[in-house]
N, C-alpha and C positions, 0 to 999 in steps of 0.2 A: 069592476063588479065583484058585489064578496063573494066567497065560495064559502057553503057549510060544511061545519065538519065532515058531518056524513057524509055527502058528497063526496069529500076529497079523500074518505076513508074507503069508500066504492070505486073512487077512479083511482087509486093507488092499486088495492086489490086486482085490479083489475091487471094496472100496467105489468104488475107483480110477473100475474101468468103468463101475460104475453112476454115477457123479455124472459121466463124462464123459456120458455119454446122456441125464442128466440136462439137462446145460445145454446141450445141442443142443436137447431137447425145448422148455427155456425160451427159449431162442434164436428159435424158432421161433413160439413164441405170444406172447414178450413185445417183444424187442428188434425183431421183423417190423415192428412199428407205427413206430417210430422211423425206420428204412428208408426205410418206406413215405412218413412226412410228407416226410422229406430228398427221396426220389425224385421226391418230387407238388411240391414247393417248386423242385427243378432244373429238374423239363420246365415249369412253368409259367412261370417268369423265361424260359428259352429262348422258349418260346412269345412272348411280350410283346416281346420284343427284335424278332420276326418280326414283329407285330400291329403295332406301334409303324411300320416303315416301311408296311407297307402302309396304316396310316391316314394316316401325312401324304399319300399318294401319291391319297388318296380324300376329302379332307378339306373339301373343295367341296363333295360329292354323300350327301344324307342316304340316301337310298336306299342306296347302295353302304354306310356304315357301320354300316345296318342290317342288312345282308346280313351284314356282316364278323363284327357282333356275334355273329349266330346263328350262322355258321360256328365262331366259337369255342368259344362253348359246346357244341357238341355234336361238336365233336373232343376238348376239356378240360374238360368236367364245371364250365366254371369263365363265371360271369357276368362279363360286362365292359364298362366303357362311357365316355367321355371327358367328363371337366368340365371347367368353364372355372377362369379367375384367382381367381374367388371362391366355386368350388366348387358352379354350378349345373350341371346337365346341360345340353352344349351343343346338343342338337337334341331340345328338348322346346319346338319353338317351335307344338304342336298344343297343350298343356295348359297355358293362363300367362289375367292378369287383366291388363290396363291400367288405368289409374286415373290422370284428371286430378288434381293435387293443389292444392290454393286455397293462397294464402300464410299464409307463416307466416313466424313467425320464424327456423328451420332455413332459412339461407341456400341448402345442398345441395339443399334438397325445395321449398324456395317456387317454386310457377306451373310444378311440373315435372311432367312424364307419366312413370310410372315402370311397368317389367314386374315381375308378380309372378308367379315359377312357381307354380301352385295344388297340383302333388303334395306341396310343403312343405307345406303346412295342412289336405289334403284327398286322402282315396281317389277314385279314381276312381269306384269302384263304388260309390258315394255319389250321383251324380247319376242314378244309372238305380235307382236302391233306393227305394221308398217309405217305408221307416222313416226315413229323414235326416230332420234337422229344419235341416238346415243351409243346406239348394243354393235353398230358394226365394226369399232374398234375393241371390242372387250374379245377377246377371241387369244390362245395360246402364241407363244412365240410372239408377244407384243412390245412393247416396249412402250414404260407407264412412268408418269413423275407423281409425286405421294407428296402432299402438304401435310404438316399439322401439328403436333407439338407433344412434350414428354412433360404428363403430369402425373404425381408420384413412383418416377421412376418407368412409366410405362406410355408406348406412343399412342398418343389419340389422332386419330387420322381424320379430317377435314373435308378435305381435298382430292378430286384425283384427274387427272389428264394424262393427253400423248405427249406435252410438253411443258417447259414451262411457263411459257406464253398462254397455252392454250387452257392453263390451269384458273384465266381472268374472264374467256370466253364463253359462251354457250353449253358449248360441248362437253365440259367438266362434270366430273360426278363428284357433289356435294352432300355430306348428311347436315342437313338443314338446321338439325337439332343443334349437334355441336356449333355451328355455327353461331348461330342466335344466340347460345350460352356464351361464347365466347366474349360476347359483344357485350352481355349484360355483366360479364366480370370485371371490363375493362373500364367497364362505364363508371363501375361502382368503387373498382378502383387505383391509384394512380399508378402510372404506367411502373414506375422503381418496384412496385412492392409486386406486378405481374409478372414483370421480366424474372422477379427471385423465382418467383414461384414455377412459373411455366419457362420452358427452354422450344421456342419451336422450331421447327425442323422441315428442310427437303431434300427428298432423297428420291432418289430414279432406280429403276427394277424391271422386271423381264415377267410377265407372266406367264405362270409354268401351268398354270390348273382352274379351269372356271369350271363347275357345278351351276347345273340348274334343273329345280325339281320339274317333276311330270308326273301326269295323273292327279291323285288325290293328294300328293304332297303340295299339289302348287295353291291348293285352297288356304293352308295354313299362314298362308304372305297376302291373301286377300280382304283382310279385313286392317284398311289403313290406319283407321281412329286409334284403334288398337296397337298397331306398330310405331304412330306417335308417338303414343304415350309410352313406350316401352324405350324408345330412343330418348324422351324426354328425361324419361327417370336415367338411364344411363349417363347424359351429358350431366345433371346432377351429384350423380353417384363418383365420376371420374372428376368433376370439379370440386368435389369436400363440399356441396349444398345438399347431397342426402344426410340427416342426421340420425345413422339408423343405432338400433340397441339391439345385442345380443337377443334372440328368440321373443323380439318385441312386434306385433302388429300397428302397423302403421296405415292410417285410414286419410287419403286427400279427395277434396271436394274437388270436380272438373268441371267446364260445362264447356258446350259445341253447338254453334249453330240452337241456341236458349234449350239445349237439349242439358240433363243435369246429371252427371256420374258418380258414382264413388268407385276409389280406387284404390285396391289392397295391397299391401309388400309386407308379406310377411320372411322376417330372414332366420332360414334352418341352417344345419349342416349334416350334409351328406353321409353316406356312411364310413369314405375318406373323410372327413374331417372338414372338407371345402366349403365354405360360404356358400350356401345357395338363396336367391330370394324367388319365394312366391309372389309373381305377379298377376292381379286378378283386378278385371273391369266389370260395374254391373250399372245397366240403364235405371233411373229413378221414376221415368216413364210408366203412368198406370199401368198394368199388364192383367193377365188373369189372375196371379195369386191374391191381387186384391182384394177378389169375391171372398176367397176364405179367411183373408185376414179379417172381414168387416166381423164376422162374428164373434171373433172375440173382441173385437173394437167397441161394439154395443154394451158389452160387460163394463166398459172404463167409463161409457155414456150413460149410464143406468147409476153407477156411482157419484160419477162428478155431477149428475142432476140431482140426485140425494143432498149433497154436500151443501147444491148452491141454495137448493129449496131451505137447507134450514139456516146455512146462514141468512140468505134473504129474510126470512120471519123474524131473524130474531136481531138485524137492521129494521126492520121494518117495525118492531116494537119499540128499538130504541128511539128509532125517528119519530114516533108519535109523543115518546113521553122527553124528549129531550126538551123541546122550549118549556115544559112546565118545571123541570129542573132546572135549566137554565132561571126561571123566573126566583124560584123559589131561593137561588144563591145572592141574585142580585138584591132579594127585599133583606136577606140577612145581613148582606153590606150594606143597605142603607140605613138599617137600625144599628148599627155600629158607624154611621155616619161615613162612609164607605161613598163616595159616589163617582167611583174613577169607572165603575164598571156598566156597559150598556146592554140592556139588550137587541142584538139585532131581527129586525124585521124584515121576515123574508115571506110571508105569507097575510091575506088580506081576511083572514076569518076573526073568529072572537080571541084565537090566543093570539095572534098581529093587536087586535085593538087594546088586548091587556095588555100585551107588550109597549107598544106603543103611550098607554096610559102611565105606567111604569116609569120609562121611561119620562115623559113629561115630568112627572111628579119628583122623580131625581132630579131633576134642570133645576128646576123653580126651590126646589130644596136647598139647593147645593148654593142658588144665584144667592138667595134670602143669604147662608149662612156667612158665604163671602163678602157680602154685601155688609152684616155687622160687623164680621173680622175687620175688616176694612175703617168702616166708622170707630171703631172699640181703637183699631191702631194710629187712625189721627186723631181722637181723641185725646190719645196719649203722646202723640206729637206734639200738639198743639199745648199740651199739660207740659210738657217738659219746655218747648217754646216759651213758654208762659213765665215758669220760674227760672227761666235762664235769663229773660228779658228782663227781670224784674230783679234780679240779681246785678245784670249787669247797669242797668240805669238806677240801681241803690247806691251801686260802688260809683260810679262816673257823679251822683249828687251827691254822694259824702263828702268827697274835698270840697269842691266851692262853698258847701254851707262850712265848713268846716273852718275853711279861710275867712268865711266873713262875720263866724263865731268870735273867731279868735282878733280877727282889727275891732270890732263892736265892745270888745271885753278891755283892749288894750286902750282903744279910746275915752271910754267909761270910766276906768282908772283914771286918767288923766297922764299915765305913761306917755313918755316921747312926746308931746302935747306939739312941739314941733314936726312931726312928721303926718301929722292930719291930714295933710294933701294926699301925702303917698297912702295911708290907709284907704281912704275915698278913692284913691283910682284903683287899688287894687281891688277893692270889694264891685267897684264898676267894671272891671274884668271878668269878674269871677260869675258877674250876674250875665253879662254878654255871652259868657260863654255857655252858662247854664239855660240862655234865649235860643242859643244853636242849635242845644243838644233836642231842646223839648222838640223845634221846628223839624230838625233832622228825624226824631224818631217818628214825629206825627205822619211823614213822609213815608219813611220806611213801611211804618204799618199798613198807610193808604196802597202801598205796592203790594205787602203781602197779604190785602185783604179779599183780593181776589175778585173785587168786581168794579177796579179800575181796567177803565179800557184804554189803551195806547195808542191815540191819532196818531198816523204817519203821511206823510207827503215828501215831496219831493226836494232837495235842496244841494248845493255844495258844501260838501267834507272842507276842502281845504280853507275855504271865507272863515267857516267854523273854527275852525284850529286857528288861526291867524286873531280871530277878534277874542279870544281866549288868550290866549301869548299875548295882546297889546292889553286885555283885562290885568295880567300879573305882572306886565315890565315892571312895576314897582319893587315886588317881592322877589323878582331876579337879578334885579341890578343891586340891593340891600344888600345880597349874597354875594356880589360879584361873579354870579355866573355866568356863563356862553351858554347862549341856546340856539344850535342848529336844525334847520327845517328845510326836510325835501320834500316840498310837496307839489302834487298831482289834482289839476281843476276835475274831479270828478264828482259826476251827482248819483245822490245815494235817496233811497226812498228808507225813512226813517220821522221821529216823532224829534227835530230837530231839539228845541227846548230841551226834550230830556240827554239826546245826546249831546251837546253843548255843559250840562252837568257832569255827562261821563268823563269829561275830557277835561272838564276844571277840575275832577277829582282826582283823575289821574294824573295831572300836571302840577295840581297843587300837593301831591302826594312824594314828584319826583324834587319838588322844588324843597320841600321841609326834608328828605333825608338825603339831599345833596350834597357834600363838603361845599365848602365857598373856594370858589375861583374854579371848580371843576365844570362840566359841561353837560345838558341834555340835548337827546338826539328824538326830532318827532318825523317818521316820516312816512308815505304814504305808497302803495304796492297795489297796483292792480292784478287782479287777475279774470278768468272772466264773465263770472256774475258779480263778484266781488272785488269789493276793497279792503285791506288788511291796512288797519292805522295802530303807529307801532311808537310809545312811549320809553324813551330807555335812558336812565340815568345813572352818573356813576358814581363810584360809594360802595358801602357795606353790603354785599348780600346776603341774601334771606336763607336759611336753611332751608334742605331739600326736604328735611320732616316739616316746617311750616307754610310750606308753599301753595296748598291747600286752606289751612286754616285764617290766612290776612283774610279772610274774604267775609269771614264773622267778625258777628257787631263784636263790638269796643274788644276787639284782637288787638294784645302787643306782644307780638315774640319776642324779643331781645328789646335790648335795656338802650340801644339807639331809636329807637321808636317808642317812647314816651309819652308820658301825655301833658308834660312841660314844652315839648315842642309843639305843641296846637293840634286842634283838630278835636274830633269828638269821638272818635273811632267807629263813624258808623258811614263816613263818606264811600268804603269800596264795596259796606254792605249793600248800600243805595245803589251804586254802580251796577255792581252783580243783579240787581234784581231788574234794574232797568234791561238791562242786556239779555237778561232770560227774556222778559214781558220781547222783546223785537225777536227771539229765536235767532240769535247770531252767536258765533264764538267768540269766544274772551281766554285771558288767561294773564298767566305772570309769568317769567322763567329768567331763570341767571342767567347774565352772560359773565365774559371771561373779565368783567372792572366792573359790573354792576347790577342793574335789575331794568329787566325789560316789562312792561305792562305793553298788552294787546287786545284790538276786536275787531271784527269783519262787520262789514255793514254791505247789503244789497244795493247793488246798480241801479238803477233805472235804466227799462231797457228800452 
């Protein structure tokens, strides 16, 4: 059904507004969140910038950076809290183990007292739990085995049990974190280049001192997500996978349970000089600050609907005048005879029908002008056909008249008056042959006149070849040739009569530039739709620049194929043309003593 313009200029208008309301709406529930992370990502780096001097300013007084911490959190929704150079927490000095260590071979760890934060290996909520099976060996005066390995000179601890056995079982305190990293090092890579890198280690030890908080200290170990991700970053930071920069903020995306985080490390130094990193987690989950972000979110909405309203109008003009520019380039290429270019129809109104008629009108333009190109260039084929033909049947009838000019004149004289016989037979040669030539071209033309049609039926190849060879036993034995023949009873659909020509042409072709006493070779290849019959005689061959060319009328390349040895020069023409008229292949090709002539002919099947 067509649609009017107007119409389609009122329901365009139309969609117009609705898809601008459209993408305010989606603006609004989809691109809000993106805002939102940007906006929650800027106040909390501001935030930290702030945080950052007032920690160093308090970095003395654990009380004070406990305050700080809470303050933060419940202005920014955001957990934070400071680690040391090797990514412990620096004021968990309420929840740690000491541990004399007896010697060993680890240079680092022989005869040393080492601190172990216990929220690595152990909840808090674990020693006040009766379900634990864990907390009633952690107790002073114990005696503890320590797994775990020495990377960049310092021990990363793993592992811990009452033994060494028991360091496989249940009952072992594990930081999970190292663990898991260890696994994804080894995995990624092979074990020669870990062994340089990590040296690990087990060593056995007395503990001398367990800490554990109480009161409002023990909330600080209660939030797990949190202490995760803080052992995470450590196992990182002690395996060379943190890649941090001097006074650089570093932001990692998390997520938990389809819960989504971002997560801060900013690294300062202290007022000794010490590497400290801020480490700060903040929920991406709607919250309240949303309400207030939306207002100025509506500011960026009020713009980017500005933007889109004018670019849409001024697509929306384009689109209306593009097919008539489109039109108006294609009619300039057709008046410069241009008609490569179309135009496309995408729409069923009056600029589709002009289009559409445009087009039309380029086809039939185009067909018309290819159509005289075409005539205009057989014409000139046929014009050059013409005076090559007539060139060559002037040259081919100037000797014979030429010969029977000259015994007519010598006779007339009364010259040689004894050789009268021989002039009469030669002038009856010369007429015989010039009977060939007329018959051969009448032929020829009748081939290339284009409304002979070519019966074919069904017959045997080999009988053909054979009643052909007993045709020319005369003209082979003259010569003293051998003519060998392998051939194959197979029946071919084909216009026999003319192939039987093909093969007296080719054979009588192989028999005139044969040496005498040498040999042809005829023989026959199936394969299977086809038959390949294959001519090959030996003697001079034909240059690979004339290899093409034998196949024109009265062709003589080289001066062994003459026109004192017979023939008319139009025998391989006839050939070739029969051979096109059946659509089979043919050809000629050298071999290593001679010249091979070929053609395929179809099976019956």
């Amino acid at each position: 059904m067509k649609k009017g313009i107007v119409l389609k200029l009122f329901l365009f208008t139309m969609a117009l507004c609705m898809f601008i309301l459209a993408v305010i709406f989606v603006g609004q529930t989809v691109f809000f969140k993106q805002f939102y992370v940007h906006q929650k990502v800027k106040d909390i780096n501001a935030a930290l910038q702030a945080y950052e001097q007032d920690y160093l300013n308090h970095a003395s007084n654990t009380q004070e950076i406990a305050m700080l911490e809470q303050d933060f959190f419940q202005k920014h929704n955001t957990w934070i809290t400071a680690l040391d150079t090797r990514g412990n927490l620096k004021y968990a000095d309420d929840f740690f183990m000491e541990i004399k260590l007896d010697r060993s071979e680890v240079s680092a760890l022989s005869d040393k007292t080492i601190t172990v934060p216990l929220y690595s290996f152990i909840n808090v909520e674990d020693f006040s739990s009766n379900k634990t099976f864990l907390t009633p060996w952690i107790q002073e005066v114990e005696w503890i085995t320590i797994e775990g390995l020495i990377a960049n000179n310092q021990p990363v601890i793993q592992r811990m049990g009452r033994s060494k056995s028991n360091l496989r079982d249940e009952s072992r305190l594990e930081n999970h974190q190292m663990v898991s990293k260890e696994y994804e090092v080894v995995n990624r890579s092979n074990m020669i280049q870990y062994r340089e890198k990590y040296s690990p280690f087990l060593v056995e030890g007395t503990i001398t001192k367990v800490r554990i908080p109480e009161g409002a200290g023990v909330s600080r170990y209660l939030n797990h997500l949190f202490l995760d991700r803080i052992k995470a970053f450590q196992a990182d930071l002690l395996y060379g996978d943190f890649k941090d920069a001097t006074n650089a903020n570093q932001i990692v995306d998390y997520e938990e349970n389809h819960a989504k985080y971002k997560i801060f490390v900013d690294r300062i130094q202290d007022r000794d000089g010490n590497p400290t990193y801020l480490f700060a987690m903040t929920s991406l989950q709607p919250v309240n600050e949303a309400a207030g972000m939306i207002k100025d979110y509506y500011v960026y909405i009020i713009i980017g609907t500005l933007l889109l309203v004018l670019l849409a109008s001024f697509y929306y003009s384009r689109q209306i005048a593009r097919p008539l520019l489109r039109i108006n380039r294609t009619t300039r290429q057709m008046a410069d005879l241009d008609f490569s270019e179309k135009i496309p129809i995408t729409t069923k109104d009056e600029i589709g029908d002009l289009s559409r008629n445009i087009n039309e009108l380029s086809e039939r333009l185009h067909s018309h002008i290819l159509r005289l190109e075409q005539d205009i260039e057989k014409e000139k084929q046929l014009e050059h056909t013409r005076k090559e033909f007539i060139s060559g049947v002037s040259h081919e009838l100037k000797t014979p008249l030429s010969v029977i000019q000259s015994c007519l004149a010598i006779m007339k004289d009364g010259v040689a008056s004894h050789k009268r016989d021989y002039y009469f037979k030669a002038m009856e040669d010369e007429i015989k042959r010039m009977d060939l030539l007329i018959v051969d071209m009448l032929e020829l033309a009748k081939y290339e006149s284009g409304t002979y049609k070519m019966d074919v039926d069904s017959f045997y190849i080999d009988a053909v070849i054979e009643r052909v060879c007993a045709k020319l036993a005369s003209d082979i034995e003259t010569k003293q040739l051998h003519l060998n023949t392998s051939l194959k009873p197979v029946e071919v659909v084909a216009n026999e009569r003319r192939i039987e020509q093909v093969v007296v042409n080719f054979l009588t072709n192989a028999i005139r530039y044969t040496p005498e006493q040498e040999s042809i070779l005829i023989t026959t290849s199936e394969a299977q739709d086809t038959v390949k019959i294959c001519i090959e005689n030996k003697g001079t061959s034909i240059p690979e620049e004339q290899l093409e060319k034998i196949w024109d009328r009265f062709y003589r390349g080289e001066p062994s194929r003459k026109r004192s040895s017979g023939g008319t020069g139009l025998g391989l023409a006839i050939s070739k043309k029969i051979l096109e008229m059946h659509g089979v292949a043919y050809g000629v090709t050298n071999t290593s003593d001679g010249v091979l002539f070929y053609f395929q002919l179809n099976k019956k099947a």
